[in-house]
MARDREN-732672 format. One record per residue (C-alpha): residue number from 1; residue in three letters; x, y, z. Coordinates in Angstrom, 2 decimals, padded with zeros to 5 digits. Layout:
BEGIN
num	residuo	X	Y	Z
NUM	ALA	X	Y	Z
...
***
This chain:
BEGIN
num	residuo	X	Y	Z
1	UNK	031.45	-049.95	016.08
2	UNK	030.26	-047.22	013.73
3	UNK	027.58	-044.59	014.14
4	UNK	025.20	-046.04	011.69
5	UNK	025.57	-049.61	013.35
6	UNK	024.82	-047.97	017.40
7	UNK	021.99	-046.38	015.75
8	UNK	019.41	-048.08	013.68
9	UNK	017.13	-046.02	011.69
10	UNK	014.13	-048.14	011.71
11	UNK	011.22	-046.39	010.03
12	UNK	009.13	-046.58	013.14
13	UNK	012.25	-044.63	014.69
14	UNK	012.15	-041.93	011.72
15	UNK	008.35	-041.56	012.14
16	UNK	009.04	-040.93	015.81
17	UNK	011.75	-038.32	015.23
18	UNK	009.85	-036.53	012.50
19	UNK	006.62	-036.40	014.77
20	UNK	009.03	-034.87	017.69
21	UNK	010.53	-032.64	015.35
22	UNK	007.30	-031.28	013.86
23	UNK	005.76	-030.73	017.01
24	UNK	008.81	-028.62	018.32
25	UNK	008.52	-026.27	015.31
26	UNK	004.46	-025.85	015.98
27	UNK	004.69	-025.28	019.80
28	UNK	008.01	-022.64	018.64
29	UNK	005.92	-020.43	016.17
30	UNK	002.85	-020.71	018.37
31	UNK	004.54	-019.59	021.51
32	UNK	006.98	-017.08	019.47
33	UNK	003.45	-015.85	018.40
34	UNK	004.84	-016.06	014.60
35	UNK	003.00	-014.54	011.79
36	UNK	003.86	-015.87	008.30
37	UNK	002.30	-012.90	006.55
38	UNK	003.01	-009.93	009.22
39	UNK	006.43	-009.11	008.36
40	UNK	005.89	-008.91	004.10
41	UNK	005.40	-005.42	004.00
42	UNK	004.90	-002.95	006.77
43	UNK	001.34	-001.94	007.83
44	UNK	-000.74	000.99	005.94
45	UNK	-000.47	004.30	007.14
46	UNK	-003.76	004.50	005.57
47	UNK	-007.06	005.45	007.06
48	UNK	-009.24	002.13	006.33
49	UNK	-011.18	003.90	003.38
50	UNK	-007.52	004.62	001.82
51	UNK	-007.48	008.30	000.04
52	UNK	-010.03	007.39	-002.51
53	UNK	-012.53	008.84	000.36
54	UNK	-010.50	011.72	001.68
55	UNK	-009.60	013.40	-001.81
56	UNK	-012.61	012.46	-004.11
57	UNK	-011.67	013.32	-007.86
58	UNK	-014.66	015.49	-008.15
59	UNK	-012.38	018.44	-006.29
60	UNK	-010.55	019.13	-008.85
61	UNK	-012.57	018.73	-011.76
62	UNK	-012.15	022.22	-013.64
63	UNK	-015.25	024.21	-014.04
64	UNK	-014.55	026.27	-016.61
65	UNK	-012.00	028.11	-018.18
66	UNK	-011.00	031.80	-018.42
67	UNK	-008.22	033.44	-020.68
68	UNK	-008.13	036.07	-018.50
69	UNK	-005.29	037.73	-020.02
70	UNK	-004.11	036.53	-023.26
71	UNK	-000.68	038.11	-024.35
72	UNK	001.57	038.00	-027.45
73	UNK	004.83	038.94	-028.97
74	UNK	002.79	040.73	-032.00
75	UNK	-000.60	040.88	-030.91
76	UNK	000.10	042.85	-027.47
77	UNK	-001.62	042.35	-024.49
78	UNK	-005.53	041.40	-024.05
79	UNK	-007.19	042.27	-020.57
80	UNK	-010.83	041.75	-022.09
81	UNK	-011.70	038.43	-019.83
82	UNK	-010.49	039.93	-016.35
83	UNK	-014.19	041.07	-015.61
84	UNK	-016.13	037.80	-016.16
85	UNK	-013.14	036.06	-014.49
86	UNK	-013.61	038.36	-011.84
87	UNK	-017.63	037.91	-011.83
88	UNK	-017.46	034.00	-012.13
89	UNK	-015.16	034.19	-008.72
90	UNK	-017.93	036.36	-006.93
91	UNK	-020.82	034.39	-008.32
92	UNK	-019.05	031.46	-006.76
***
């Protein structure tokens, strides 16, 4: 007697066997405590705000600017903006 003759697969049988089968794989991930999406990527090391908060662009925004010392192969060397470099630093 072959395998397929000992065991009929009736469709009531197949509905049985995927019901039993479905309900294995439910109680499994339930009781494994399975999370489809926890293991995509790992977790944010992030503060909940994310940096946006901690370093806010308007930091480093540049006030002004000071040539302080402008120097050149024919022109020599210009010192003439160390003082109101030097008196924009204090005023600050």
């Amino acid at each position: 007697m072959s395998l397929a003759a000992r065991f009929r697969l009736t469709p009531r049988r197949a509905a049985v066997a995927l019901t039993i089968a479905a309900t294995l794989v439910l109680l499994a991930c339930s009781l494994a405590g399975a999370d489809v999406f926890g293991n995509v990527g790992p977790a944010s090391q992030l503060p909940g705000g994310g940096i946006a908060g901690r370093f806010p662009i308007g930091n480093y925004a540049l006030d002004s600017h000071f040539s302080a010392v402008k120097a050149g192969v024919f022109s020599g060397i210009d010192v003439s903006g160390v003082p109101p470099m030097i008196a924009w630093f204090l005023a600050n």
